[in-house]
PDB file of N, CA, C and O in Angstrom, chain B, residues numbered from 101:
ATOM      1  N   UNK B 101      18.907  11.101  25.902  1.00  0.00           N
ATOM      2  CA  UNK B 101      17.810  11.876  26.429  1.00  0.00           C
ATOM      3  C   UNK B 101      18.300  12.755  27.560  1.00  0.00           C
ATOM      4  O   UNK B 101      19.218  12.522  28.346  1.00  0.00           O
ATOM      5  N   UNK B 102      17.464  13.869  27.483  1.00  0.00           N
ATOM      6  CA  UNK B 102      18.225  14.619  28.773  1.00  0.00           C
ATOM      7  C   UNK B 102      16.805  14.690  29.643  1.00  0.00           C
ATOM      8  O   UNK B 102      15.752  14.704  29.005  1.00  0.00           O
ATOM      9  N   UNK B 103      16.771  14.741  31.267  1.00  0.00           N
ATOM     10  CA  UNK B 103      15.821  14.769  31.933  1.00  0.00           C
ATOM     11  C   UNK B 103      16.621  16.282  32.985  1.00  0.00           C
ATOM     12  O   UNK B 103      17.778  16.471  33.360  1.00  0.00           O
ATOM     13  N   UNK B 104      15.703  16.870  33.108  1.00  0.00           N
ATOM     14  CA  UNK B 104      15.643  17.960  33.985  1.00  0.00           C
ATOM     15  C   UNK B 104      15.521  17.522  35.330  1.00  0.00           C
ATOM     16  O   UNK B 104      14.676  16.699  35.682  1.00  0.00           O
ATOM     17  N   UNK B 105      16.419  18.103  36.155  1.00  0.00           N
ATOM     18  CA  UNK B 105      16.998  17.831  37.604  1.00  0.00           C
ATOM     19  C   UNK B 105      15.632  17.514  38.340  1.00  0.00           C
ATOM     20  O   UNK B 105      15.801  17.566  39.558  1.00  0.00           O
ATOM     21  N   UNK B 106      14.855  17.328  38.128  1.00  0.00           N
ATOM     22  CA  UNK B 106      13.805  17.507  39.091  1.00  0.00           C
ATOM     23  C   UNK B 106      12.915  16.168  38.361  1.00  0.00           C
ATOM     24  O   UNK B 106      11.795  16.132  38.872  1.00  0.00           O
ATOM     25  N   UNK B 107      13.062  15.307  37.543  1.00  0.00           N
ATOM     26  CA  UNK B 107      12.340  14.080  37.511  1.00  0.00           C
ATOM     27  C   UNK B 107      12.221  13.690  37.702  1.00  0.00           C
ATOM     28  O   UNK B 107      13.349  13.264  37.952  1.00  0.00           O
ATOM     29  N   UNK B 108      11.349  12.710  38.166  1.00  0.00           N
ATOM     30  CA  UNK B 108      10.936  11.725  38.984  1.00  0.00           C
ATOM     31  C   UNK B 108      11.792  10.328  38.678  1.00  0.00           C
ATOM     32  O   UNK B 108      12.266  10.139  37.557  1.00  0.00           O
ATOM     33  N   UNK B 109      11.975   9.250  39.884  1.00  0.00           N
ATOM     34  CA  UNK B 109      13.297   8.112  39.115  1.00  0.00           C
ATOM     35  C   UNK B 109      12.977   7.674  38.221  1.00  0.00           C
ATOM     36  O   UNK B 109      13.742   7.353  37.311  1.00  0.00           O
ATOM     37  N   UNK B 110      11.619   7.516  38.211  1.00  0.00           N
ATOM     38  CA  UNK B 110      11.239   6.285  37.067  1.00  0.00           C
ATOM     39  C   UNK B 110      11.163   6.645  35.564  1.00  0.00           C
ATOM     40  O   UNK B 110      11.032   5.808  34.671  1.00  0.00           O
ATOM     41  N   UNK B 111      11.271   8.102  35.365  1.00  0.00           N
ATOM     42  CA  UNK B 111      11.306   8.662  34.132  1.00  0.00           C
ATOM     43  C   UNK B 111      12.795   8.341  33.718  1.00  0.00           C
ATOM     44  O   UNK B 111      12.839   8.007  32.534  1.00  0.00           O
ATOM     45  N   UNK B 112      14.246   8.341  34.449  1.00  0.00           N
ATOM     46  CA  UNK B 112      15.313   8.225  34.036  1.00  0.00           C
ATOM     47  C   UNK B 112      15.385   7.125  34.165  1.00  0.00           C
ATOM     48  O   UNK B 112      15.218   7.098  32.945  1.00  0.00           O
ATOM     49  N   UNK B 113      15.488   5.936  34.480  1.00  0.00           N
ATOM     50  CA  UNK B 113      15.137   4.555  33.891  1.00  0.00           C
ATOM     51  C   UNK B 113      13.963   4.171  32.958  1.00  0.00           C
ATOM     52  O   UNK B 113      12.770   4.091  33.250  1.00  0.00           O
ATOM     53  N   UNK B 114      14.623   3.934  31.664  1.00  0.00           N
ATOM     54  CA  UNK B 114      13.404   3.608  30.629  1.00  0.00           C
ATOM     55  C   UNK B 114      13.923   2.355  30.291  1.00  0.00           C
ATOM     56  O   UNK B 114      15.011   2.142  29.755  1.00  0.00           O
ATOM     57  N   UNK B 115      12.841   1.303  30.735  1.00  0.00           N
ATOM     58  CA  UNK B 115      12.605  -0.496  30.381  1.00  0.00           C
ATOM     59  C   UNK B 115      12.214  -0.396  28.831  1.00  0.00           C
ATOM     60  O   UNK B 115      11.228   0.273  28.521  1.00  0.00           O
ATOM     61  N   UNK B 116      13.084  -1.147  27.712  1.00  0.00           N
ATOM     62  CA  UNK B 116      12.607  -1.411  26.677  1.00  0.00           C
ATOM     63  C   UNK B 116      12.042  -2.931  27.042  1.00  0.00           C
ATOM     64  O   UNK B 116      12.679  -3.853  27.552  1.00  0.00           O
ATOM     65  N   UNK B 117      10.423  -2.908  26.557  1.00  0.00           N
ATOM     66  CA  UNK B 117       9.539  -4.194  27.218  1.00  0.00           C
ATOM     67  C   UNK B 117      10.025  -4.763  25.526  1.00  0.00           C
ATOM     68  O   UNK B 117      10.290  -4.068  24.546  1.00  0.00           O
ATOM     69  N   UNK B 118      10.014  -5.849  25.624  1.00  0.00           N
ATOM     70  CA  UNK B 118       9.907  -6.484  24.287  1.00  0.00           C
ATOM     71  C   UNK B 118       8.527  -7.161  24.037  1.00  0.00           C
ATOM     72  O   UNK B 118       7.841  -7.816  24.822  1.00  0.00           O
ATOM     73  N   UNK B 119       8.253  -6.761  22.460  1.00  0.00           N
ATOM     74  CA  UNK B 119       6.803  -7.430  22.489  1.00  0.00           C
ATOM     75  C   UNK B 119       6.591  -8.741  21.791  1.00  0.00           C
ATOM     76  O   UNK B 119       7.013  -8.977  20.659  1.00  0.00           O
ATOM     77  N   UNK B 120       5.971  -9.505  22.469  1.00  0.00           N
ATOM     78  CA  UNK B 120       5.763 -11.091  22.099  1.00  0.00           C
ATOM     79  C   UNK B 120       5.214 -10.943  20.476  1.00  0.00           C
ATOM     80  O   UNK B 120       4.306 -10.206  20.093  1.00  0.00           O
ATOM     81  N   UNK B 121       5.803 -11.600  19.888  1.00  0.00           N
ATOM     82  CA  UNK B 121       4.935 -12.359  18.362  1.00  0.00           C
ATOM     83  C   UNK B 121       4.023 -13.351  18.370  1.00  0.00           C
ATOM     84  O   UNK B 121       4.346 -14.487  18.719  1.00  0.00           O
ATOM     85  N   UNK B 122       2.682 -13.018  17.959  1.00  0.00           N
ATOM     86  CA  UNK B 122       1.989 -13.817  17.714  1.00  0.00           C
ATOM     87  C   UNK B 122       2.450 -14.615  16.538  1.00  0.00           C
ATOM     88  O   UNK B 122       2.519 -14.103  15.420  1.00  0.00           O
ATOM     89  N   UNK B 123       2.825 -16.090  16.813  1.00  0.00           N
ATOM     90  CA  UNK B 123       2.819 -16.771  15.259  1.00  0.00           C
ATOM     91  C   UNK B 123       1.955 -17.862  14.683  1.00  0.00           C
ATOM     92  O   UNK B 123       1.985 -18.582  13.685  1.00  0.00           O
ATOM     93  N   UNK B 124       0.986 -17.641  15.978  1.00  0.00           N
ATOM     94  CA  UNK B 124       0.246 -18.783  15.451  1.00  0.00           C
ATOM     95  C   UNK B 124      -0.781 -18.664  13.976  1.00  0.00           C
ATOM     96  O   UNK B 124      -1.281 -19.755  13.703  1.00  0.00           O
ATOM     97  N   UNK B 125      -1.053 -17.859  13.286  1.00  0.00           N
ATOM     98  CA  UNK B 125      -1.409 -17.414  12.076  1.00  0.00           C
ATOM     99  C   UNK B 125      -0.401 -17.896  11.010  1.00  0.00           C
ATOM    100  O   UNK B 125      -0.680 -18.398   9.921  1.00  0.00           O
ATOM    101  N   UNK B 126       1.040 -17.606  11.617  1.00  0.00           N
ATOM    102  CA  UNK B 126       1.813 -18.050  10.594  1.00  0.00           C
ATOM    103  C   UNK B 126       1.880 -19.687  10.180  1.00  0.00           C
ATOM    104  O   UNK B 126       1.795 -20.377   9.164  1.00  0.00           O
ATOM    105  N   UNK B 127       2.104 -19.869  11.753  1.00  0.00           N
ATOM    106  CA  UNK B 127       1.977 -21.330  11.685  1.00  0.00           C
ATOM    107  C   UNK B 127       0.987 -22.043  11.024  1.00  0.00           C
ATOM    108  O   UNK B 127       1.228 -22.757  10.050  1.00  0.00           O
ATOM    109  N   UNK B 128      -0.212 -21.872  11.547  1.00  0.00           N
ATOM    110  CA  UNK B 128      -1.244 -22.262  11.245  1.00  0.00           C
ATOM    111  C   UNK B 128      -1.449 -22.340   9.504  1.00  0.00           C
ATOM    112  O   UNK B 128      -1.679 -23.446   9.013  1.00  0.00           O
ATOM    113  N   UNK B 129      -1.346 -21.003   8.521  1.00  0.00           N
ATOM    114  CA  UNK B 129      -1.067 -20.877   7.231  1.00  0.00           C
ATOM    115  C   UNK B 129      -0.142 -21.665   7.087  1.00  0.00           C
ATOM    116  O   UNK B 129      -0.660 -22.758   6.855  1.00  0.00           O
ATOM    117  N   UNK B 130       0.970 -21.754   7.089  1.00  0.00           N
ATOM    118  CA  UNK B 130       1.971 -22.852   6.085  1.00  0.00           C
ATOM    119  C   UNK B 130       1.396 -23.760   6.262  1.00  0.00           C
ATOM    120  O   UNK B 130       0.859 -24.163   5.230  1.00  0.00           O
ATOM    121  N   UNK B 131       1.123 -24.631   7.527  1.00  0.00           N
ATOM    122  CA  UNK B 131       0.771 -26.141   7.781  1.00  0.00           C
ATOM    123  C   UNK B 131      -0.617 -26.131   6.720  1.00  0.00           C
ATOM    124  O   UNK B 131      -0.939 -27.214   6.231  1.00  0.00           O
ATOM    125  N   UNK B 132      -1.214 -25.221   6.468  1.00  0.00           N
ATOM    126  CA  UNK B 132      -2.304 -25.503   5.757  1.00  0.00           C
ATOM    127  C   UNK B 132      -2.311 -25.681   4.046  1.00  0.00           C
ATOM    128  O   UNK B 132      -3.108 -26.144   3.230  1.00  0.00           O
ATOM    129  N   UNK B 133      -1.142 -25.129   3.993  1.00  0.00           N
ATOM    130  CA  UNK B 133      -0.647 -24.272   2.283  1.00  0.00           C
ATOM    131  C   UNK B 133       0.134 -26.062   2.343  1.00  0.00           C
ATOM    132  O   UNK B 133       0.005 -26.794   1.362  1.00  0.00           O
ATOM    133  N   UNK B 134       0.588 -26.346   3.093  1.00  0.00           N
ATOM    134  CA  UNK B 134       1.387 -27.379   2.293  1.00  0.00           C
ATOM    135  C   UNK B 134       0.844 -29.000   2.695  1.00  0.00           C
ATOM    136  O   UNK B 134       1.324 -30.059   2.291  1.00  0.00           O
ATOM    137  N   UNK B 135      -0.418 -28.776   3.709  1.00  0.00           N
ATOM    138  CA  UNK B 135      -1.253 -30.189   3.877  1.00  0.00           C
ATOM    139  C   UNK B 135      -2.102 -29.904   2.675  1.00  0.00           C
ATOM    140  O   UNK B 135      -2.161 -30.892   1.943  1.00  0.00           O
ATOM    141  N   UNK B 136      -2.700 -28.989   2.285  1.00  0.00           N
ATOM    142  CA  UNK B 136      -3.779 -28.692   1.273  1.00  0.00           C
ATOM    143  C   UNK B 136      -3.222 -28.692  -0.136  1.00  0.00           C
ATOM    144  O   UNK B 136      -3.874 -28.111  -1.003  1.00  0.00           O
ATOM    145  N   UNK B 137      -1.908 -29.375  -0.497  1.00  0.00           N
ATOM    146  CA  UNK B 137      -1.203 -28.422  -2.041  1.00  0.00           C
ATOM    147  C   UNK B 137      -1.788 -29.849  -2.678  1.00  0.00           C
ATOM    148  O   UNK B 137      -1.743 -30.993  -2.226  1.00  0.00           O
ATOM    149  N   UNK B 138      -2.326 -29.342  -3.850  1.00  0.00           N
ATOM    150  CA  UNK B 138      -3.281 -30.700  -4.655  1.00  0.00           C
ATOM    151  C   UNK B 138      -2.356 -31.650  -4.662  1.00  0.00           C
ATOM    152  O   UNK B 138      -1.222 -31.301  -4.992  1.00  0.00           O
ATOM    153  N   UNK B 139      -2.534 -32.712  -4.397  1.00  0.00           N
ATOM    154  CA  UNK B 139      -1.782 -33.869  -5.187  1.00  0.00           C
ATOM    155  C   UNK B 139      -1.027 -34.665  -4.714  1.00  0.00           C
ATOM    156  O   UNK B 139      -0.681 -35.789  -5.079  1.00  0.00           O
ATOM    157  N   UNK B 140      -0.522 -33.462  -3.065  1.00  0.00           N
ATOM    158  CA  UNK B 140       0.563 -34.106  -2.503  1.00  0.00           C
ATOM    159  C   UNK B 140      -0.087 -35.095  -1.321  1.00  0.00           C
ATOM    160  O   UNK B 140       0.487 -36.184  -1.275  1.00  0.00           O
ATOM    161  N   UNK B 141      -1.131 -34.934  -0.393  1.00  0.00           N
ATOM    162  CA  UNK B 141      -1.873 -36.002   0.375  1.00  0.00           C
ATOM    163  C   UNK B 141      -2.981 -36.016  -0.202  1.00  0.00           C
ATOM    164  O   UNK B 141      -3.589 -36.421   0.789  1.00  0.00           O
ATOM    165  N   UNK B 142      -3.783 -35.918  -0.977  1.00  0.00           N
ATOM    166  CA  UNK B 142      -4.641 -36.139  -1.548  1.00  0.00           C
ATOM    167  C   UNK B 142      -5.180 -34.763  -2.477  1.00  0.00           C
ATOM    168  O   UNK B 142      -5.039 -33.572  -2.201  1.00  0.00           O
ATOM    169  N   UNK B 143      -5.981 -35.522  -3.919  1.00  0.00           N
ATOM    170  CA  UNK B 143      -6.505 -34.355  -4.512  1.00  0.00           C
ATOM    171  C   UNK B 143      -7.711 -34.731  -5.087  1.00  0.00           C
ATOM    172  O   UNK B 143      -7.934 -35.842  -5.568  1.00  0.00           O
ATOM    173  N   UNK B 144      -8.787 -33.445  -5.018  1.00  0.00           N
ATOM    174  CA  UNK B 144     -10.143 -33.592  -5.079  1.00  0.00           C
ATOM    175  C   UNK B 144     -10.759 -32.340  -6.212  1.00  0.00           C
ATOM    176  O   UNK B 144     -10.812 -31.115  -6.103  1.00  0.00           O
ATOM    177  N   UNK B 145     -11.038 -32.965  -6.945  1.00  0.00           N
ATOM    178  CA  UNK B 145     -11.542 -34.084  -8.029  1.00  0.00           C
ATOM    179  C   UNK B 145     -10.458 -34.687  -8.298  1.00  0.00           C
ATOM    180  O   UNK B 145      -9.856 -33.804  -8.910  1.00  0.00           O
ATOM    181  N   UNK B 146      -9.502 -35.939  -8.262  1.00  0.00           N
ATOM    182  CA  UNK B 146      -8.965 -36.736  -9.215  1.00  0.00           C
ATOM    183  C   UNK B 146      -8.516 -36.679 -10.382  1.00  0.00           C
ATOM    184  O   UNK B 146      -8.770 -35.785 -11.190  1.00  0.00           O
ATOM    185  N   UNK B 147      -7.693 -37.787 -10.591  1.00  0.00           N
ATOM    186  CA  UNK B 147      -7.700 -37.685 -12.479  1.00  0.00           C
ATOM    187  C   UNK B 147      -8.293 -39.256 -12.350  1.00  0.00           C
ATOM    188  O   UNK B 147      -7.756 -40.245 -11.851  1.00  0.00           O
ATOM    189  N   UNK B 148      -9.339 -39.135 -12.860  1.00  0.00           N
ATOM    190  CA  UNK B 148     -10.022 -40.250 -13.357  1.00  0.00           C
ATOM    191  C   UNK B 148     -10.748 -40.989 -11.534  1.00  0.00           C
ATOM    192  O   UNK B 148     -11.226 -42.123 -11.560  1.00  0.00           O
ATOM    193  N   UNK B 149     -10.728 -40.439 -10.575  1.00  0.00           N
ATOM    194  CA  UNK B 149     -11.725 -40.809  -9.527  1.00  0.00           C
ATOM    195  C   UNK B 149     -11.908 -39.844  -8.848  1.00  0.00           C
ATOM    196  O   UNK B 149     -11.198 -38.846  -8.973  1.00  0.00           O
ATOM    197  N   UNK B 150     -12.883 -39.917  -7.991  1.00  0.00           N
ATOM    198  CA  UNK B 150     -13.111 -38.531  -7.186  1.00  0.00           C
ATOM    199  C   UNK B 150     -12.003 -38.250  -6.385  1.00  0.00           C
ATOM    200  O   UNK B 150     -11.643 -37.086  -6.560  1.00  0.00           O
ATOM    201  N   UNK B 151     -11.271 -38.902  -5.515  1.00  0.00           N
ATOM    202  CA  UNK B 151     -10.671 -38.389  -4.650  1.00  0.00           C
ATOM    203  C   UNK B 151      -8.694 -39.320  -5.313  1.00  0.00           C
ATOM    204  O   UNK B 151      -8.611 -40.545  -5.399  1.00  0.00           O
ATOM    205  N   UNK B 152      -7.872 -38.693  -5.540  1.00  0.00           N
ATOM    206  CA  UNK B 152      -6.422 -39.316  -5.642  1.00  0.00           C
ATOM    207  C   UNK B 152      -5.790 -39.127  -4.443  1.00  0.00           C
ATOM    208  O   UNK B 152      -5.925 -38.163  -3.688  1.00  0.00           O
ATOM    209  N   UNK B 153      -5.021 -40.188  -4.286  1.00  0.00           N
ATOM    210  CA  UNK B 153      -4.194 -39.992  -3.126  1.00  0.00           C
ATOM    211  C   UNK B 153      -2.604 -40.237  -3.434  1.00  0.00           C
ATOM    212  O   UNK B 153      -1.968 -41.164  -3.936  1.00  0.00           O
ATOM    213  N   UNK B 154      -2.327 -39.174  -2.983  1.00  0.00           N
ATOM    214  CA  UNK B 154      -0.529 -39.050  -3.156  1.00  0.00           C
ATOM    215  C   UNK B 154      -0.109 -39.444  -4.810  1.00  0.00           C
ATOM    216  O   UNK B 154       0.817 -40.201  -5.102  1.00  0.00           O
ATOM    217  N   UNK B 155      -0.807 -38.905  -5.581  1.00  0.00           N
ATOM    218  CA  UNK B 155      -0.851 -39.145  -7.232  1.00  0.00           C
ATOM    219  C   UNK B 155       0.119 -37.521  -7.530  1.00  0.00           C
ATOM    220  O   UNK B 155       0.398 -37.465  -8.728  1.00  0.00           O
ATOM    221  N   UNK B 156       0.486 -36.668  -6.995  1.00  0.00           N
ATOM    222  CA  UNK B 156       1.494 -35.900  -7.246  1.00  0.00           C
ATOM    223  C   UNK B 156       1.410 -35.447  -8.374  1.00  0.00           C
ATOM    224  O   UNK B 156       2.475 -35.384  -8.988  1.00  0.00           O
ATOM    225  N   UNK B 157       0.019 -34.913  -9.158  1.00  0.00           N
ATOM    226  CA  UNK B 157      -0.666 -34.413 -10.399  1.00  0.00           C
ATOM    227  C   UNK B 157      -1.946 -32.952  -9.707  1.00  0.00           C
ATOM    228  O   UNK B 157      -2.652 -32.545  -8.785  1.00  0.00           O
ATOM    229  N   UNK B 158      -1.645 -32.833 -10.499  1.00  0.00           N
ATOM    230  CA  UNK B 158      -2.995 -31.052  -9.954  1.00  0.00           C
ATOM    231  C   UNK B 158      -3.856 -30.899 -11.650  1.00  0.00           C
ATOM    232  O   UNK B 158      -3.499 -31.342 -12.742  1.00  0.00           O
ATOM    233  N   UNK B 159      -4.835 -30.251 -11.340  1.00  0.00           N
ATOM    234  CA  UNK B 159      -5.337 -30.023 -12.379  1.00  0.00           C
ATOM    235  C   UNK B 159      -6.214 -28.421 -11.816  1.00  0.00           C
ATOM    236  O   UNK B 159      -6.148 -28.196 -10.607  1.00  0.00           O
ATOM    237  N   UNK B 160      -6.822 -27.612 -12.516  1.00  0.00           N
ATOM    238  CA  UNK B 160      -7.833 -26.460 -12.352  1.00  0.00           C
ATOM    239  C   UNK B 160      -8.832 -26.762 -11.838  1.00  0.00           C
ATOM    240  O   UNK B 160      -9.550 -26.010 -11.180  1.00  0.00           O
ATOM    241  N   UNK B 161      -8.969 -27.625 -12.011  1.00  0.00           N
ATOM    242  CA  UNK B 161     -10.259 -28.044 -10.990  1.00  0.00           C
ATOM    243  C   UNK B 161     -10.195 -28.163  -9.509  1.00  0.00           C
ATOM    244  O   UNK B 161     -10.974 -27.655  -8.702  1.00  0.00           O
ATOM    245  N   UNK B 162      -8.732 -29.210  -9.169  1.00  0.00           N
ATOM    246  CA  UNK B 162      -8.448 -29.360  -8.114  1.00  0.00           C
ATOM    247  C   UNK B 162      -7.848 -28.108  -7.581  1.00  0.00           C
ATOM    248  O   UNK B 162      -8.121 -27.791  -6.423  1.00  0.00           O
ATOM    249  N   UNK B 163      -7.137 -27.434  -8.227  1.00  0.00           N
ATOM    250  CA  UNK B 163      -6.486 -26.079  -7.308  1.00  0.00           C
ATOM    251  C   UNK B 163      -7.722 -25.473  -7.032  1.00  0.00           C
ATOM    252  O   UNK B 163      -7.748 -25.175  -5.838  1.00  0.00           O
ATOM    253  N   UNK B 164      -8.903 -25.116  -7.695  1.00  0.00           N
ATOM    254  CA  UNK B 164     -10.105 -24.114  -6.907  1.00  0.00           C
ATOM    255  C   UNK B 164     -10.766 -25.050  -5.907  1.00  0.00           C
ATOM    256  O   UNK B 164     -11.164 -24.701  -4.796  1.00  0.00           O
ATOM    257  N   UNK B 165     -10.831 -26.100  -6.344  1.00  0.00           N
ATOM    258  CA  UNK B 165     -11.349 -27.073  -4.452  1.00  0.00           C
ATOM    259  C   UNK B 165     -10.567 -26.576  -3.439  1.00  0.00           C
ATOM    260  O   UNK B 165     -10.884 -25.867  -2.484  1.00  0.00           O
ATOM    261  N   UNK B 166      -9.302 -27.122  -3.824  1.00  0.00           N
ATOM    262  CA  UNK B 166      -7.986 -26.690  -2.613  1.00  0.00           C
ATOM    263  C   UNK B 166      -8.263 -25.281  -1.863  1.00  0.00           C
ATOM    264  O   UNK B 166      -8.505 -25.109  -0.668  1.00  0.00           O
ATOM    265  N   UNK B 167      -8.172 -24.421  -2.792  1.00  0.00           N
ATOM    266  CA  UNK B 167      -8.333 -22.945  -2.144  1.00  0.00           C
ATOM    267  C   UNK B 167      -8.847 -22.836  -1.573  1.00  0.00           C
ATOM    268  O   UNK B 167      -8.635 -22.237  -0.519  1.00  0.00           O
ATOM    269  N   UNK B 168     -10.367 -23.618  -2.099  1.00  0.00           N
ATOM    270  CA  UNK B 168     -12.187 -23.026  -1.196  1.00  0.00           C
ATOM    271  C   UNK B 168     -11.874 -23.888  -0.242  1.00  0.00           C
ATOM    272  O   UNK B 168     -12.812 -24.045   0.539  1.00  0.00           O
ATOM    273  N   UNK B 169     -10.828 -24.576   0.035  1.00  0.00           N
ATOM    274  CA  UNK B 169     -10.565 -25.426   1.498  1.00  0.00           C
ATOM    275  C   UNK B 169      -9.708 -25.141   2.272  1.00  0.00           C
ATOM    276  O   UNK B 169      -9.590 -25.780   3.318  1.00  0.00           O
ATOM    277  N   UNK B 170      -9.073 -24.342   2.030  1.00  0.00           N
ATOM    278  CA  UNK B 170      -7.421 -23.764   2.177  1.00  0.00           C
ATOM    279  C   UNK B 170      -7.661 -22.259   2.835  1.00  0.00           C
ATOM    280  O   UNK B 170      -6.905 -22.048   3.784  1.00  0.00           O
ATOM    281  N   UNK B 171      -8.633 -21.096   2.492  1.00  0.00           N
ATOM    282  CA  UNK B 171      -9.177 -20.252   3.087  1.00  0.00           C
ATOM    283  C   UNK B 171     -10.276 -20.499   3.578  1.00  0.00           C
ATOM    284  O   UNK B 171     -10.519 -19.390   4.054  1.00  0.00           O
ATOM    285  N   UNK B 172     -11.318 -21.246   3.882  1.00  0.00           N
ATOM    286  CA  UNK B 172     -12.487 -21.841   4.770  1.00  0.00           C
ATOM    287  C   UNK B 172     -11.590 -22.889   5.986  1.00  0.00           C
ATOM    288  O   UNK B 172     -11.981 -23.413   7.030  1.00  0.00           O
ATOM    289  N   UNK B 173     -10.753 -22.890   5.554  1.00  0.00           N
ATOM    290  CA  UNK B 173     -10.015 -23.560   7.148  1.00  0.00           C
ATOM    291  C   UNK B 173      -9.444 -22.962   7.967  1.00  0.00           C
ATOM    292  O   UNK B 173      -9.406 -23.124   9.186  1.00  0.00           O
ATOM    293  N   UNK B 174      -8.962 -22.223   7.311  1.00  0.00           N
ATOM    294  CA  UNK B 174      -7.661 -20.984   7.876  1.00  0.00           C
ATOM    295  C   UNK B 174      -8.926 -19.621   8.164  1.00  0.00           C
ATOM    296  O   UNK B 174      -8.650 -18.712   8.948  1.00  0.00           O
ATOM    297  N   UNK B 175      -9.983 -19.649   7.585  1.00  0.00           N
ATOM    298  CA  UNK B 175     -10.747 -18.991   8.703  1.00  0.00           C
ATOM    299  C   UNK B 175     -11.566 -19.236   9.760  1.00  0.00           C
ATOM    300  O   UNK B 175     -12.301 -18.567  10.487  1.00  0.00           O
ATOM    301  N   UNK B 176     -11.249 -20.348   9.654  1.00  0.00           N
ATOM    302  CA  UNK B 176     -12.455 -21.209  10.795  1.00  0.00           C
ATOM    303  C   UNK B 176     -11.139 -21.314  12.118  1.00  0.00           C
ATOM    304  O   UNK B 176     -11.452 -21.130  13.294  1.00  0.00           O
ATOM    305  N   UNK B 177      -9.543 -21.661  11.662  1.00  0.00           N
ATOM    306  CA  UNK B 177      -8.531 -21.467  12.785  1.00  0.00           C
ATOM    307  C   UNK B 177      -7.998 -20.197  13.224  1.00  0.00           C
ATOM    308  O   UNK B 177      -7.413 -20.040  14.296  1.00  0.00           O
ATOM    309  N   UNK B 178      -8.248 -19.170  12.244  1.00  0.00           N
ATOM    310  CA  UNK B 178      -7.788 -17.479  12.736  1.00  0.00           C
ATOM    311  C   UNK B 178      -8.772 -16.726  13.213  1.00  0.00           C
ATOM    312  O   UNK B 178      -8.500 -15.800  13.977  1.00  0.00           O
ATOM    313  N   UNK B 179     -10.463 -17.076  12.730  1.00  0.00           N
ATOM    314  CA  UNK B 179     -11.431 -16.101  13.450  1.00  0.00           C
ATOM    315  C   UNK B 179     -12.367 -16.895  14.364  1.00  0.00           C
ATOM    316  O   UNK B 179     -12.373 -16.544  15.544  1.00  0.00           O
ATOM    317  N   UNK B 180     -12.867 -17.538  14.136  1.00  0.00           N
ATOM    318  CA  UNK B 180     -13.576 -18.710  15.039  1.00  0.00           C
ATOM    319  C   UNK B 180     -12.654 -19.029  16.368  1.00  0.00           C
ATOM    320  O   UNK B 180     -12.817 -18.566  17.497  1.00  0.00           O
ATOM    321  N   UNK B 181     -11.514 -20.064  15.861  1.00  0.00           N
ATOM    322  CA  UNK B 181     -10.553 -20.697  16.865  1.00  0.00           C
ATOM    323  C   UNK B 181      -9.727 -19.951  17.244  1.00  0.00           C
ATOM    324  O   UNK B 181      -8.951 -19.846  16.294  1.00  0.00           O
ATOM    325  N   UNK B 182      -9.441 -19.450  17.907  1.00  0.00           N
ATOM    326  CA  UNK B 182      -8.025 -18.368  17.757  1.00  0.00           C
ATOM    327  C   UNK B 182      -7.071 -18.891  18.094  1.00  0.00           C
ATOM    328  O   UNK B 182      -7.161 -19.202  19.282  1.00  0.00           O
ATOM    329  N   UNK B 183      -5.808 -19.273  17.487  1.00  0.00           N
ATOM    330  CA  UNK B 183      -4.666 -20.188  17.941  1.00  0.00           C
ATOM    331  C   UNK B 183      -3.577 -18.890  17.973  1.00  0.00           C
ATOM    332  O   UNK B 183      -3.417 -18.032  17.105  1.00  0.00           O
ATOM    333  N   UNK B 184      -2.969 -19.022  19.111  1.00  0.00           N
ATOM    334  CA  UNK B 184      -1.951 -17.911  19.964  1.00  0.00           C
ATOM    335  C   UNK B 184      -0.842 -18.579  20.112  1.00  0.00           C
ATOM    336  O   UNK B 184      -0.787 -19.439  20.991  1.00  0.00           O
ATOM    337  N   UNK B 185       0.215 -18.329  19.318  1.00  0.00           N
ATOM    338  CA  UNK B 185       1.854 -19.056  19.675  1.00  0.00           C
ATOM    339  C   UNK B 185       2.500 -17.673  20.044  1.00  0.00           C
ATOM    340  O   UNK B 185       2.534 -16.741  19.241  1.00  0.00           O
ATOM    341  N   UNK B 186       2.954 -17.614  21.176  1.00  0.00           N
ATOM    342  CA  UNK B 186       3.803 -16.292  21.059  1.00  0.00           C
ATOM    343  C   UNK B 186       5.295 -16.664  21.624  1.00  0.00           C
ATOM    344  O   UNK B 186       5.624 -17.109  22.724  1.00  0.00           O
ATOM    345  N   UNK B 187       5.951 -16.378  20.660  1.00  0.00           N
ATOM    346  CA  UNK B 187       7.736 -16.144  20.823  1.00  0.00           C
ATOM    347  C   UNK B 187       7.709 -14.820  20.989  1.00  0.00           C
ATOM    348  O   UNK B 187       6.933 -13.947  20.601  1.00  0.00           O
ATOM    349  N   UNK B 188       9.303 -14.812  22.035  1.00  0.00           N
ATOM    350  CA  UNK B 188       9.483 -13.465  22.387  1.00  0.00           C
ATOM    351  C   UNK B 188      10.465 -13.565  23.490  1.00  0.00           C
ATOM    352  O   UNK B 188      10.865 -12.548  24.055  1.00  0.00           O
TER     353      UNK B 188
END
C-alpha cells in the first residue's frame, strides 16, 4: 500500500483483527446427528416394541421420528437457546 506523506499514523499501521468462529452450531449439530442416529441409543418406533434400545437396526419409520427430533432440537438449541463457542 502506498500512503501519501501527509497520513495520519494510524492509517500506516493496519491491525489484521482476527475474527472469532462461532462453533457452537457446529457443535451442537453433530452431537445431535450422532445422539439421534436410529438404533444407536435408542430407536422409536422399535422393531417389535415401541421404544429399542441399542438394537443397532433402523427402519422408515424410525428415520422420520429421528429427523422430526433431530431438527425440533437443533432448533430449539440454535434459535430459542443460543449456544456461542467461539475459537479464535
Amino acid at each position: 500500500m502506498h500512503y501519501s506523506k501527509g497520513a495520519p499514523p494510524m492509517l500506516l499501521v493496519q491491525k489484521k483483527k482476527g475474527k472469532m468462529a462461532d462453533w457452537g452450531p457446529v457443535v451442537i449439530a453433530v452431537v445431535l446427528f450422532v445422539l439421534l442416529t436410529p438404533g444407536l441409543l435408542f430407536q422409536l418406533p422399535g422393531s417389535g416394541r415401541i421404544v429399542g434400545l441399542g438394537n443397532m437396526q433402523t427402519s422408515v419409520g424410525s428415520i422420520l421420528v429421528h429427523t422430526i427430533f433431530f431438527f425440533g432440537l437443533l432448533t430449539i438449541f440454535l434459535i430459542i437457546v443460543p449456544v456461542h463457542i467461539y475459537v479464535g
